[in-house]
Structure formats: structure tokens, C-alpha cells
RODO-2510 file (C-alpha; in nm, 4 decimals, decimal comma):
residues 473
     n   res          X          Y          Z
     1     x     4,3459     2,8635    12,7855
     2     x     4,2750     3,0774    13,0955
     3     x     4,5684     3,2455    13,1914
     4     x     4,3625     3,4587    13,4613
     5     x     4,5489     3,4508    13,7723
     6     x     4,4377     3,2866    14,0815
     7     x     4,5030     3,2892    14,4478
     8     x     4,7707     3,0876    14,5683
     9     x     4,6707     2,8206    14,8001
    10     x     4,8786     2,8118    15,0918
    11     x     4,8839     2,5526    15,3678
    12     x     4,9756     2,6624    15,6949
    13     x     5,0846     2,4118    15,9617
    14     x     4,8203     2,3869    16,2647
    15     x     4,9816     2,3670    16,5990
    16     x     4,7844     2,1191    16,7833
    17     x     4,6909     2,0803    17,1370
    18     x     4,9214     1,7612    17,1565
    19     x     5,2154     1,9760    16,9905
    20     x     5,2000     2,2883    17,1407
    21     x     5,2533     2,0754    17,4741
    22     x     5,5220     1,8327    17,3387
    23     x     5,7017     2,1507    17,2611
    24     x     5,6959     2,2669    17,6156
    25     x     5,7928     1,9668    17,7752
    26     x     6,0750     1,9171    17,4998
    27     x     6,2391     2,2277    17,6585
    28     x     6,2229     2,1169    17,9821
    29     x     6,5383     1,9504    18,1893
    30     x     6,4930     1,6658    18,3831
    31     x     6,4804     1,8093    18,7126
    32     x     6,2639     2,0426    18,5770
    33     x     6,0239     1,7478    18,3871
    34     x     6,0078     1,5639    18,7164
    35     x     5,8660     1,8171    18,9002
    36     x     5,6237     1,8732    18,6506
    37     x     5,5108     1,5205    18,6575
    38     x     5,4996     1,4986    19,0540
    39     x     5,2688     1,8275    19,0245
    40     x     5,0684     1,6785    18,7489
    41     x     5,0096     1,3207    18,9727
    42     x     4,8555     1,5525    19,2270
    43     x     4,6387     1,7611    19,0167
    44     x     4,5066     1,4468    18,7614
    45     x     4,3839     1,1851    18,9925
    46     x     4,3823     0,9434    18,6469
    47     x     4,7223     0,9478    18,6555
    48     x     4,9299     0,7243    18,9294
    49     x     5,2763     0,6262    18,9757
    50     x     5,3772     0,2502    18,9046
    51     x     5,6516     0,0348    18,9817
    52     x     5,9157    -0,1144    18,7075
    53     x     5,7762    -0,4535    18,7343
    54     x     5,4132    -0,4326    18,6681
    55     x     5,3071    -0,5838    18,3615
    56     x     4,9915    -0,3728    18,3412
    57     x     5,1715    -0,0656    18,3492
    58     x     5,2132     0,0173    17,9854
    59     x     5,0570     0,2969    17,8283
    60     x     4,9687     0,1441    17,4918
    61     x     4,7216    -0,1436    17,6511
    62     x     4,5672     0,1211    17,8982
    63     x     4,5114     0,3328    17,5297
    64     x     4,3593    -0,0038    17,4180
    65     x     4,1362    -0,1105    17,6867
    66     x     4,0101     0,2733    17,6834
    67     x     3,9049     0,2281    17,2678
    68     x     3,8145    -0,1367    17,3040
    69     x     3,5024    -0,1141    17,5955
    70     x     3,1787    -0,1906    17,5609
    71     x     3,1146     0,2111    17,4597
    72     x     3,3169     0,3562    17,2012
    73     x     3,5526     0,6378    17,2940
    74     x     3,3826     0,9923    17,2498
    75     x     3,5960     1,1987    17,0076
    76     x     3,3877     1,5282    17,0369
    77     x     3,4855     1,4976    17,3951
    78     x     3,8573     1,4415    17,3624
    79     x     3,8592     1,1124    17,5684
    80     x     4,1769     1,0365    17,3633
    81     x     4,2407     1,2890    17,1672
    82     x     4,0860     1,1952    16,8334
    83     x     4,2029     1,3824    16,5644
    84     x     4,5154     1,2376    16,3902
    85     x     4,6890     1,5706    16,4238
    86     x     4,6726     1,5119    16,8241
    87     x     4,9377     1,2626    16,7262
    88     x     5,3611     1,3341    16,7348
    89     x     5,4170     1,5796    16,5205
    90     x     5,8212     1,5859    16,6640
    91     x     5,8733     1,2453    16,6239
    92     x     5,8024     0,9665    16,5309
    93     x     5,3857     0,8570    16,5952
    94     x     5,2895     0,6072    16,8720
    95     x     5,5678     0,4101    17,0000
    96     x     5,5699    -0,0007    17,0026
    97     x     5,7223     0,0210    17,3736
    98     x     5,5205     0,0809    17,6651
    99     x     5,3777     0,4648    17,7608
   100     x     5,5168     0,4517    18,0664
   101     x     5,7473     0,7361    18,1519
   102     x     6,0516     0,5792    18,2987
   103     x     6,3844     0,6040    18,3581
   104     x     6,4982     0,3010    18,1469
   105     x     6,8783     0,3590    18,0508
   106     x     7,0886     0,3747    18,3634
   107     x     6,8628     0,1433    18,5582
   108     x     6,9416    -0,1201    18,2598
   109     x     7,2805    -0,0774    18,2672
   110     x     7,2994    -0,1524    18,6260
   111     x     7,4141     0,2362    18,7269
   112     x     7,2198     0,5068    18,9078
   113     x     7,2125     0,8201    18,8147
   114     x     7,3781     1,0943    19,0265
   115     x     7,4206     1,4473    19,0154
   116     x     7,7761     1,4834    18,8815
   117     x     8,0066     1,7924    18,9168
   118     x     8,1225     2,0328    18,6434
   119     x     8,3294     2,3017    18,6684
   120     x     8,2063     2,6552    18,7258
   121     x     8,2371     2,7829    18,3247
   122     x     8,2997     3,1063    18,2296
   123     x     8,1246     3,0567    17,9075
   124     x     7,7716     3,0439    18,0604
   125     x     7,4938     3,2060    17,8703
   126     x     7,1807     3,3496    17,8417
   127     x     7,1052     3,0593    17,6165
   128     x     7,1956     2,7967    17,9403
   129     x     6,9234     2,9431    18,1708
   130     x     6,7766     3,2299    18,0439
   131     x     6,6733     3,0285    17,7098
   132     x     6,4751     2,7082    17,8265
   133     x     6,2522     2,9664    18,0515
   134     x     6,1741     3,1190    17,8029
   135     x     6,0749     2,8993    17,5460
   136     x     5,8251     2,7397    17,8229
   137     x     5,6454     3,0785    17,8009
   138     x     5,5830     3,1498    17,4233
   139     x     5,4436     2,9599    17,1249
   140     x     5,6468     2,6659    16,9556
   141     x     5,6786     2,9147    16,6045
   142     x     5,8419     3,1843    16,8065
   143     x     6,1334     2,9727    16,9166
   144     x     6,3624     3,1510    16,6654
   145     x     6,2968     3,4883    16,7773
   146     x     6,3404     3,4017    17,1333
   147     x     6,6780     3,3223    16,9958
   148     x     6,7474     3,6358    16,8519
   149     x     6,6594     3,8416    17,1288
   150     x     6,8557     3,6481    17,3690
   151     x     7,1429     3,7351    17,1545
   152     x     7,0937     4,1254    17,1867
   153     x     7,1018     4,0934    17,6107
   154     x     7,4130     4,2736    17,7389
   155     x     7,5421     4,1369    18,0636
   156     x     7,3099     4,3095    18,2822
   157     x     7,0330     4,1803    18,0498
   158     x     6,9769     4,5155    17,8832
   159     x     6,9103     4,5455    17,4934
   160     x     7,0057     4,8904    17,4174
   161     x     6,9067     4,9035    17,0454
   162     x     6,5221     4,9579    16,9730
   163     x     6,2664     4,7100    16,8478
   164     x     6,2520     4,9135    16,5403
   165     x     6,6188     4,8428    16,4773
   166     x     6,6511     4,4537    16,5778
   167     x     6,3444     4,4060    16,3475
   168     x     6,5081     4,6019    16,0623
   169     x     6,7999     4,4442    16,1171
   170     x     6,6904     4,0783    16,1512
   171     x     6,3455     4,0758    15,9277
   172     x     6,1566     3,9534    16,2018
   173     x     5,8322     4,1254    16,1921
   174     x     5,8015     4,3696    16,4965
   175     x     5,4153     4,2705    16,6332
   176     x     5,5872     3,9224    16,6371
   177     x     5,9085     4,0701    16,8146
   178     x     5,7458     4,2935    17,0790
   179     x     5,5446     4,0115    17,1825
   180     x     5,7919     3,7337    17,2294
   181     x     6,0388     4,0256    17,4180
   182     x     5,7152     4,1612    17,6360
   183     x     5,7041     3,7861    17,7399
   184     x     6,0879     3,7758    17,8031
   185     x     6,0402     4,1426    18,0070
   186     x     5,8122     3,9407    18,2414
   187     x     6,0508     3,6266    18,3415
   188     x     6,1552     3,6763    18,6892
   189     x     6,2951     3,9249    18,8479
   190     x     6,1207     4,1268    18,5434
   191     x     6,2857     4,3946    18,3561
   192     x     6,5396     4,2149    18,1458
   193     x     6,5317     4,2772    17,7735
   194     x     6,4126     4,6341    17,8693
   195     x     6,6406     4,9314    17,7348
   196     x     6,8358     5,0849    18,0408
   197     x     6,7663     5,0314    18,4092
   198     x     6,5248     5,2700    18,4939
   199     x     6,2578     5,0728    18,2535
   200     x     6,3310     4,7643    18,3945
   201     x     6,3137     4,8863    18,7513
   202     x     5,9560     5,0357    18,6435
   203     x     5,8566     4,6611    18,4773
   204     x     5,9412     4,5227    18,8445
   205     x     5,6847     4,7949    18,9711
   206     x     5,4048     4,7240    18,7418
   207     x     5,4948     4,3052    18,7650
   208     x     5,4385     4,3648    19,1516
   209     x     5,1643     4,5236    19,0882
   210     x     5,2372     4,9151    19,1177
   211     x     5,0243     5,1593    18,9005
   212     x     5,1580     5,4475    18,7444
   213     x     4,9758     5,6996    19,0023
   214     x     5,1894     5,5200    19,2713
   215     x     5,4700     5,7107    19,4509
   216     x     5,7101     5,4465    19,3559
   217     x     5,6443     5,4632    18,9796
   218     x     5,6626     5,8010    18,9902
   219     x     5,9688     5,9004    19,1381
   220     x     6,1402     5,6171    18,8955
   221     x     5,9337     5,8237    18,5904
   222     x     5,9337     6,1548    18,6761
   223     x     6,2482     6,2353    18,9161
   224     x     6,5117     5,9423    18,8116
   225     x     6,8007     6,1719    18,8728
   226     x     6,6606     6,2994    19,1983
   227     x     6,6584     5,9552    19,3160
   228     x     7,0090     5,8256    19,2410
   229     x     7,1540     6,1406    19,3862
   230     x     6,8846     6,0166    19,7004
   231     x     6,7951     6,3924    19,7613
   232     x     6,4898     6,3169    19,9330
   233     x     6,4375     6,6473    20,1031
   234     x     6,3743     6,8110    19,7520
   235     x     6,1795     6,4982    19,6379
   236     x     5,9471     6,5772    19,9368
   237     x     5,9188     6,9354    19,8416
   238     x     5,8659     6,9013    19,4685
   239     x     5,5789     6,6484    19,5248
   240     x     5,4694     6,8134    19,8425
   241     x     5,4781     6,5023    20,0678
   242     x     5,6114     6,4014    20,4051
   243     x     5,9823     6,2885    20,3617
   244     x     5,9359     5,9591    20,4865
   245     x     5,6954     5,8816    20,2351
   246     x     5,9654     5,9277    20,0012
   247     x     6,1904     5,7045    20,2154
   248     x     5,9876     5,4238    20,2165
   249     x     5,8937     5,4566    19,8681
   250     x     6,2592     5,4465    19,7559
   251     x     6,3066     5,1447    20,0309
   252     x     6,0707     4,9475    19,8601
   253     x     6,2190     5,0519    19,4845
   254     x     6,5719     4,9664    19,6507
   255     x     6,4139     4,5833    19,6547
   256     x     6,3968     4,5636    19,2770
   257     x     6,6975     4,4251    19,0979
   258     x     6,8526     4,7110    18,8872
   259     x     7,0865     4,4338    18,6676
   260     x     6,7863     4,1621    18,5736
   261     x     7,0344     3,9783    18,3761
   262     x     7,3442     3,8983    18,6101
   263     x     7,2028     3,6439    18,8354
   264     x     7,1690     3,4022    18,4433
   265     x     7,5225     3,5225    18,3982
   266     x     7,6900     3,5901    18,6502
   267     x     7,7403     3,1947    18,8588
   268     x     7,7321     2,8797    18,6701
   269     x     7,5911     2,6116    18,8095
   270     x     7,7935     2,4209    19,0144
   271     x     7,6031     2,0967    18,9999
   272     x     7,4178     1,9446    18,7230
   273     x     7,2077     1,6170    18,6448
   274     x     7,3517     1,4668    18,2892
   275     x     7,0300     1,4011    18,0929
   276     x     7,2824     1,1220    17,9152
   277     x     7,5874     0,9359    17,9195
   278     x     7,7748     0,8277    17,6153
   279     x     7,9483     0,5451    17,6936
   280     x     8,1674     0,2386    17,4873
   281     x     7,9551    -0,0799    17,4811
   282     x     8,0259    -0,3105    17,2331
   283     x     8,2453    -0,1517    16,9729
   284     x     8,0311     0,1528    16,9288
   285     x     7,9328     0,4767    17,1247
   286     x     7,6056     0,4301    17,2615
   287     x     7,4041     0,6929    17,4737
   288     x     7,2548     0,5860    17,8213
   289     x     6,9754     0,7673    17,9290
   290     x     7,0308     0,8915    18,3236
   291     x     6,6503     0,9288    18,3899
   292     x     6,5902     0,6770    18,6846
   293     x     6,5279     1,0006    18,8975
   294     x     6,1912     1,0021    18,6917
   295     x     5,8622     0,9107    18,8453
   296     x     5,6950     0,5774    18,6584
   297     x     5,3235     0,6771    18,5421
   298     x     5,0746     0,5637    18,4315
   299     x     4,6939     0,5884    18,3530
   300     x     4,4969     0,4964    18,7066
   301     x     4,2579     0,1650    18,6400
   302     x     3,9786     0,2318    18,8480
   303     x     3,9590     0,5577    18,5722
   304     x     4,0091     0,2910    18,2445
   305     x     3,7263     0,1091    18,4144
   306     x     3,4608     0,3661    18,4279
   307     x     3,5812     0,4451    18,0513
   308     x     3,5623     0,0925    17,9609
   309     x     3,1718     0,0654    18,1111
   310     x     3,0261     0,4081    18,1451
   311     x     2,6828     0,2231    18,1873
   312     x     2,7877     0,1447    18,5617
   313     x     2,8668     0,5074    18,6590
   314     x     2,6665     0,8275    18,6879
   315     x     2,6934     1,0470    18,3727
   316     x     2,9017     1,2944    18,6032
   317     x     3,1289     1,0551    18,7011
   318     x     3,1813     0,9197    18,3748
   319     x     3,2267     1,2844    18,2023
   320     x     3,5142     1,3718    18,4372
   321     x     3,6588     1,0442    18,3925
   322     x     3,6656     1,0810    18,0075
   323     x     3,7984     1,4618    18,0647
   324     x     4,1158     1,3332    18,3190
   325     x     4,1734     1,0256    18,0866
   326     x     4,2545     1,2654    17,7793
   327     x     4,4567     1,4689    17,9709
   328     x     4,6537     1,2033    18,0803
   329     x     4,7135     1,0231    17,7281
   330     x     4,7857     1,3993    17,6143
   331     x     5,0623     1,4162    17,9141
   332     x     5,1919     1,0920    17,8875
   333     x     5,2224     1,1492    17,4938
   334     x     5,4238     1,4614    17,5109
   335     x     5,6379     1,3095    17,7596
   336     x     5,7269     0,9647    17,5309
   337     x     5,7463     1,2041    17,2651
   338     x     6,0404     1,4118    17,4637
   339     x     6,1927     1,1057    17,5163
   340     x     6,1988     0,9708    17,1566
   341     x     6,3244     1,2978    17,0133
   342     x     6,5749     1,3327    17,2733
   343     x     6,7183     0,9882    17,2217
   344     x     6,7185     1,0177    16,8095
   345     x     6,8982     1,3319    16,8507
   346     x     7,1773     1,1986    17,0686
   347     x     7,2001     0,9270    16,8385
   348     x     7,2668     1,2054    16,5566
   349     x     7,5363     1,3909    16,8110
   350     x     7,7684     1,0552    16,8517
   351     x     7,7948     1,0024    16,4589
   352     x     7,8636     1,3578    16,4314
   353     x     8,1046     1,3599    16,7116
   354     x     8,2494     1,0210    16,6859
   355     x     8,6051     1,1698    16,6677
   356     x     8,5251     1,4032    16,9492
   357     x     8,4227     1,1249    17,1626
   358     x     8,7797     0,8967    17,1155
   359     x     9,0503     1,2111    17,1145
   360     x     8,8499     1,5265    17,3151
   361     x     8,7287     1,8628    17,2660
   362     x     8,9490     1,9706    17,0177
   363     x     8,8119     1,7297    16,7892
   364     x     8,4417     1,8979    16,7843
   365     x     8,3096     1,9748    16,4470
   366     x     8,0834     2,2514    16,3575
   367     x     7,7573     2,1789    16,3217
   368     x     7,4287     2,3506    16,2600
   369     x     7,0650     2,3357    16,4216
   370     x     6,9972     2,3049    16,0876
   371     x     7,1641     1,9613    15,9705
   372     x     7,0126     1,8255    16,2505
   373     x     6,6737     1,9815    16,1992
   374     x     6,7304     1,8154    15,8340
   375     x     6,8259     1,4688    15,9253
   376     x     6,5773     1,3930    16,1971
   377     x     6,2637     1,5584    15,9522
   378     x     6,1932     1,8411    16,2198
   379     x     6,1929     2,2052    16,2459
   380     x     6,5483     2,4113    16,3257
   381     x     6,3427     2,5291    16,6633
   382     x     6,2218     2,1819    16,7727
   383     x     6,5972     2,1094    16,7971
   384     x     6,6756     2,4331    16,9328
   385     x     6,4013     2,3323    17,2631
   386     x     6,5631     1,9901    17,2371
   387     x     6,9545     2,0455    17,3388
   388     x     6,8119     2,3803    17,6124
   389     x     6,9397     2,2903    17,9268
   390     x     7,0409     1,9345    17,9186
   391     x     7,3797     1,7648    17,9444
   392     x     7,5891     1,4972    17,8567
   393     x     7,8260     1,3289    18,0857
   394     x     8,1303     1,1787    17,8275
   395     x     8,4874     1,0269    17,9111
   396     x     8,6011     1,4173    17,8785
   397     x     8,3684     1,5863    18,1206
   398     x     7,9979     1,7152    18,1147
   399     x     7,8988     1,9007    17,8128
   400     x     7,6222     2,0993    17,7280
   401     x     7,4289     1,9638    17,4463
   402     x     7,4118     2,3159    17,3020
   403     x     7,8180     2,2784    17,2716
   404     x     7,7570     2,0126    17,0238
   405     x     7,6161     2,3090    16,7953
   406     x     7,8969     2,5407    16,7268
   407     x     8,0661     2,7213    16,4564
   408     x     8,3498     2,6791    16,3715
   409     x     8,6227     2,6818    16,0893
   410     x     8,8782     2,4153    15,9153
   411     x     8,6517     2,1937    16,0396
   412     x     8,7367     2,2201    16,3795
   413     x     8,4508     2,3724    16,6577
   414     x     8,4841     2,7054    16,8343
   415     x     8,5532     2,4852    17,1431
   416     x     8,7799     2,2874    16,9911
   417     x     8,9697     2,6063    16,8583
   418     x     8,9740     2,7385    17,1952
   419     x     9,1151     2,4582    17,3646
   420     x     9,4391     2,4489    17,0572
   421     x     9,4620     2,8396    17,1478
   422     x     9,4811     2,7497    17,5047
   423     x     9,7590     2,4874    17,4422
   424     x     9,9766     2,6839    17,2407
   425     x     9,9561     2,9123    17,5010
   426     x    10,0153     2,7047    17,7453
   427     x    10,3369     2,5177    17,5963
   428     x    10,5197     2,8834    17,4907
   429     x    10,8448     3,0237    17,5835
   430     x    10,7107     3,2109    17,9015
   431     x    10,9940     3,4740    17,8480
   432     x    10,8305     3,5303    17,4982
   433     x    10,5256     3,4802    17,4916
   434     x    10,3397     3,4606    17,1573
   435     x    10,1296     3,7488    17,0436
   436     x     9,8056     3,6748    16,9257
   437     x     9,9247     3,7546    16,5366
   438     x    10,1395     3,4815    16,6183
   439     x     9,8526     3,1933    16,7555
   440     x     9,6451     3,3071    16,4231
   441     x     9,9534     3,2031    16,1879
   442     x     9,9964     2,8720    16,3415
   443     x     9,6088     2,7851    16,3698
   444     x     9,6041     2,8759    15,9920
   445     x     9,9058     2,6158    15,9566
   446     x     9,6628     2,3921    16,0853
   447     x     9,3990     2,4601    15,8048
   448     x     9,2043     2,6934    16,0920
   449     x     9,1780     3,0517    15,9342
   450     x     9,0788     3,3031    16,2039
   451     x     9,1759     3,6931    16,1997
   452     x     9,3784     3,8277    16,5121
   453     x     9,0343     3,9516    16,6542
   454     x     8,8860     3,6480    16,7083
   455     x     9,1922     3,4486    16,8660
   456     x     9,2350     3,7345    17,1125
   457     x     8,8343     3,7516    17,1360
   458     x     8,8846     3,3605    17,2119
   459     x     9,2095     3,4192    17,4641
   460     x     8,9512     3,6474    17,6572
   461     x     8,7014     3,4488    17,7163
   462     x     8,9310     3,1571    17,8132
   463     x     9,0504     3,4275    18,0766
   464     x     9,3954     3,4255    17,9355
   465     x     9,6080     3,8026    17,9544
   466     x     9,7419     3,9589    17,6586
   467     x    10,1603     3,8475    17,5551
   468     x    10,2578     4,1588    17,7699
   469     x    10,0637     4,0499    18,0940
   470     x    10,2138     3,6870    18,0203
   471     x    10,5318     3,8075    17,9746
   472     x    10,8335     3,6556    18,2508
   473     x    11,1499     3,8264    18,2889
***
């Protein structure tokens, strides 16, 4: 026998053309999504918008009519994408419904969708706004990182602990790090995930397209101090310039954001378009999609026709007609493919959260990314891009999907916990008030065991005052 020891054979999965973009548009919201498609009808003239009632409007016979002319499609040119990997890779492969992108649901159930309030919530996050842009900028595999870092952000958008240390910390390799967080340095205004102001005030500088020789990036560099204490006199002398040289340079540094991360903190939306409503129909839950908003396209038929017979067109003609028809199955794909996901994940949400959806928010169970991930035969991450900035509208308010993925204890979710630590508080003897020793005993009556910290970390963020402060004489 040969016991000589090989190489191990690995296989690696190959992010595709096709995936890499149903990734990105899986992140998207659908305010965001319908911008993108109104941008992409302008730039692809083989793509056009279609009304409900056309017949020839689906996707799947313009995909057939394309394979089934007189010439046969030209996979070295991508006319529709021919590898088999170019296929869903999220869910499931080609649908039997038409390729049209549509807004199906609320139209259906005779109910137009509307932007709905929600309350201003204190418990907005990096990972409500900050997140999904994000995601849009780095690869598919680097989803979980982006996570991570987001994490680290103080509440001016600051990390203060190194690369080195995150990386030691976390075993995410630092090349991979660095990369993902110089990506996150550049989102708008710049700066955020830098260490301390002064390096994010210099990102700003180089984003706007300041070199290091200008007299903006150095007085940031090289005279900080001098500059918050706004001695420009002695700025002017050390450097041997005019004074108002220095006073214009430090006007146009005073236009750079010195907190990058409060304006994804600090206001919560106010309005918000529900990507879904989960409604009673029938003796079950069932999720409506509220996606009417959404532009109807399809693939143009003067461009099928010059696929179909490329003998009756110039080569030229026909080239760019093959090249705009790929791109437009490749669009149209990644957007049926959002949709599909999107719909077999909400599906997984309201058997999860069945008891949630008859009694309320204390009723949310825990659940992980990962149960999900598990059940719909998908990566952690794709879900992660899934639930990013979309909503829910339910009987009990709007919810982000992202609140559907909490932890939790005693089987009860952190928002459910919450709201029981804002009802005993809310039903005590105002004259004595219970301590927060006291909440953690009865919670733990209820099977939920949580230390003192985290009910008075929880009482905080609800923007409840300690017993004291609540105290009436």
C-alpha cells in the first residue's frame, strides 16, 4: 500500500458574474432597488418597462425566443450567460413564473402600498444604514467581516482599537480586514472606521482630493494642536505663510465632518417603505409583498428580434444587441432572484415567529443568521444582505427584519425582554420603585436569567432612569 501523503484537493466556491450581482441587489431596499432599475432602463436600451397586462411580457419566453432563433445563442459572447454557474446560486434556479420584475403582492390583494410611519427608535444602528452601504461596496465573502467591523464603531464612528488587535481578537485575517475597513473609510462623508478624528478629517482631505503637500493636510498632520487652539498667527509664522492662507485653509478643513458616524446614528428615520406585510388570510399568516412601487421590465422586442435573426442586421448591430441582451437576462435574474430569496425567508420568519405575530413583541424568540442560513441551504452572509434595510409592517407596528434575529434567553428575544422590563417598570409602586436587582429576580421567575448588568444595560437603552431618578415622594 502507498501510504505517501498527497495534497489535499480542495474545492473553492467560484463567485460568478450572476452571483456577485445577485448579492448586491439582495442588499438593496426597495427604494433603493427601484432606483437602480429606473437608472438601468436608461442606460440598457434592451430593457423597457411593461404594463401588468401584457401577455408577452414574461421573462422566461423572451429567454426562449432568444435560444430558439434561427442562430443559436453565442455562449463565448455571453448572449445569455451560458455557463450553468451564471445560474442562482441564492436560490432556487430559474423560476416557472414570469421574469418580469413586478410588484405582485399588494396589487393582488387589492391594497397599494404606502409609505407607513414608525416611530423615531432609539435603538438605530450602524447595522440599519451604515450596513446595507456597505455591503453594496465589497465582495459577497466579506459580508461577515463587514459585520464585525461595524460592531467596533463607537458613536461617532470611530474604532479606537488597532487592526492588529480586532484581527487577533476575531481571527479574521488582517489583509482581508484592512481591505473591507479601507472600503468602509471611504463611504460618505469618509473617515468613519478611522482611529480618532484627526485621521478621519485627513481621509475627507485625500477623498476630496487633497495631497499630502497641501496646506490643509498639513496643518491636520503636522500642527493638530495648533489648529484646535485656532492660533493662526503662529501657524503663519511656523510655516512662513500669509495668515489668510491659513484661514482659508482651516475654512475649508472646518467643512469636513469631524464625527463621520453620527449622522447613521444619530436620527432614525422617520418614514419607511415596508418591503412586506404579514397579514391573516385564511387561517394562516401569510406575507404580502408591498412592491407595486416597482417598475415592470422587461427584455425590449425589437432587441429579441435582431437576436432571433442576426442574418437581417449588420454584424455591429447584432454584437451590441447580443452584449445588452445578456446584461439584461443577468439584471433581470438577480432581481427574480432577490425576490425569491426574500419571499422564502419571510416565509421562514412567520413559522419562527408565529407566536410573536398573535400576542406581540414580547413573544419574539431568539434566533440565529445561522438557522436560517441552514434551513433555506444558503450562506450565514446571504441572509445577513437579505434582512439589511428592509421592513415588515405587522398588526404590532413596523419591524426591522434584522429584529427578527436576536439573542436572547429563556427563550424569549432581547426585544421581547425589553419590552417585560419596560412593563414591570411601568406597573411599579412609583413611591418604590424597583431596583434593577429586583427586575432580574422576577425575569428569572419567568425562566429569563439575566445578571443586573444587562437589565440596567436594557433599562438604558429603553431610556428609562435608574430606581432613584424614578423615585416619587
Amino acid at each position: 500500500m502507498n501510504f505517501e501523503q498527497r495534497p489535499e484537493l480542495r474545492t473553492e466556491a467560484r463567485l460568478t458574474p450572476q452571483l456577485v450581482l445577485n448579492l448586491k441587489l439582495l442588499v438593496l431596499p426597495g427604494l433603493d432597488l427601484q432606483q437602480l432599475i429606473e437608472n438601468e432602463l436608461e442606460q440598457n436600451p434592451a430593457l423597457e418597462m411593461t404594463e401588468d397586462n401584457d401577455e408577452n411580457a414574461g421573462f422566461e419566453s423572451a429567454e426562449s425566443e432568444v435560444q430558439g432563433g434561427s442562430g443559436e445563442p453565442d455562449v463565448q459572447t455571453g448572449v445569455l450567460g451560458g455557463d450553468p454557474a451564471e445560474e442562482f446560486d441564492i436560490a432556487d434556479l430559474l423560476p416557472q413564473d414570469s421574469w418580469e420584475v413586478a410588484g405582485s403582492g399588494a396589487e393582488e390583494n387589492g391594497k397599494e402600498s404606502v409609505i407607513a410611519e414608525i416611530i423615531p427608535d432609539a435603538r438605530i444602528t450602524y447595522h440599519d444604514i451604515l450596513l446595507p452601504k456597505l455591503l453594496t461596496e465589497i465582495e459577497p465573502q466579506d459580508t461577515h467581516i463587514a459585520e464585525e467591523i461595524v460592531e467596533w464603531l463607537d458613536e461617532d464612528g470611530f474604532i479606537s482599537v488597532p487592526p492588529e488587535k480586532i484581527s487577533e481578537l476575531t481571527g479574521i485575517a488582517l489583509e482581508k480586514l484592512n481591505r473591507v475597513l479601507d472600503m468602509l473609510q471611504r463611504i460618505p462623508p469618509g473617515g468613519i472606521g478611522c482611529p480618532d478624528m484627526r485621521s478621519a478629517l485627513l481621509k475627507q482631505l485625500n477623498l476630496r482630493g487633497y495631497d499630502e503637500a497641501s496646506l490643509e493636510y498639513r496643518l491636520l498632520s503636522e500642527h493638530w494642536e495648533l489648529v484646535m487652539q485656532q492660533n493662526y498667527r503662529k501657524l503663519a509664522g511656523i510655516l512662513q505663510i500669509d495668515i489668510s492662507n491659513v484661514e482659508k485653509a482651516v475654512k475649508n478643513i472646518s467643512s469636513l465632518e469631524p464625527r463621520p458616524g453620527r449622522q447613521f446614528t444619530s436620527v432614525s428615520p422617520e418614514y419607511v417603505m415596508p418591503d412586506f406585510s404579514i397579514e391573516w388570510q385564511d387561517g394562516k399568516f401569510v406575507a404580502i409583498e408591498q412592491d407595486s412601487y416597482i417598475p415592470r421590465i422587461r427584455v425590449a422586442r425589437r432587441f429579441i428580434e435582431i437576436v432571433q435573426h442576426p442574418q437581417s442586421y449588420p454584424a455591429e448591430t447584432v454584437a451590441f444587441a447580443r452584449k445588452k441582451v445578456s446584461d439584461a437576462l443577468m439584471f433581470l435574474r438577480a432581481i427574480e432572484s432577490r425576490r425569491r430569496l426574500l419571499r422564502r425567508l419571510m416565509d421562514w420568519i412567520i413559522r419562527r415567529q408565529s407566536t410573536f405575530l398573535q400576542h406581540g413583541t414580547q413573544f419574539l424568540r431568539p434566533a440565529k443568521l445561522k438557522e436560517a442560513a441552514a434551513d433555506l441551504g444558503v450562506h450565514p452572509a446571504t441572509v445577513s444582505r437579505a434582512i439589511s434595510g428592509k421592513y415588515v409592517e405587522t398588526q404590532f407596528g413596523i419591524f426591522k427584519l434584522r429584529d427578527f434575529f436576536e439573542t436572547g434567553t429563556g427563550g424569549v428575544a432581547r426585544t421581547g425582554i425589553k419590552e417585560k422590563i419596560q412593563a414591570l417598570i411601568a406597573a411599579e409602586d412609583k413611591s418604590s420603585p424597583l431596583s434593577d436587582e429586583e427586575i432580574c429576580e422576577r425575569l428569572q421567575v419567568e425562566g429569563i436569567k439575566i445578571s443586573r448588568r444587562t437589565v440596567a444595560k436594557y433599562r438604558a437603552e429603553l431610556g428609562i432612569p435608574g430606581s432613584d431618578e424614578r423615585r416619587r415622594v
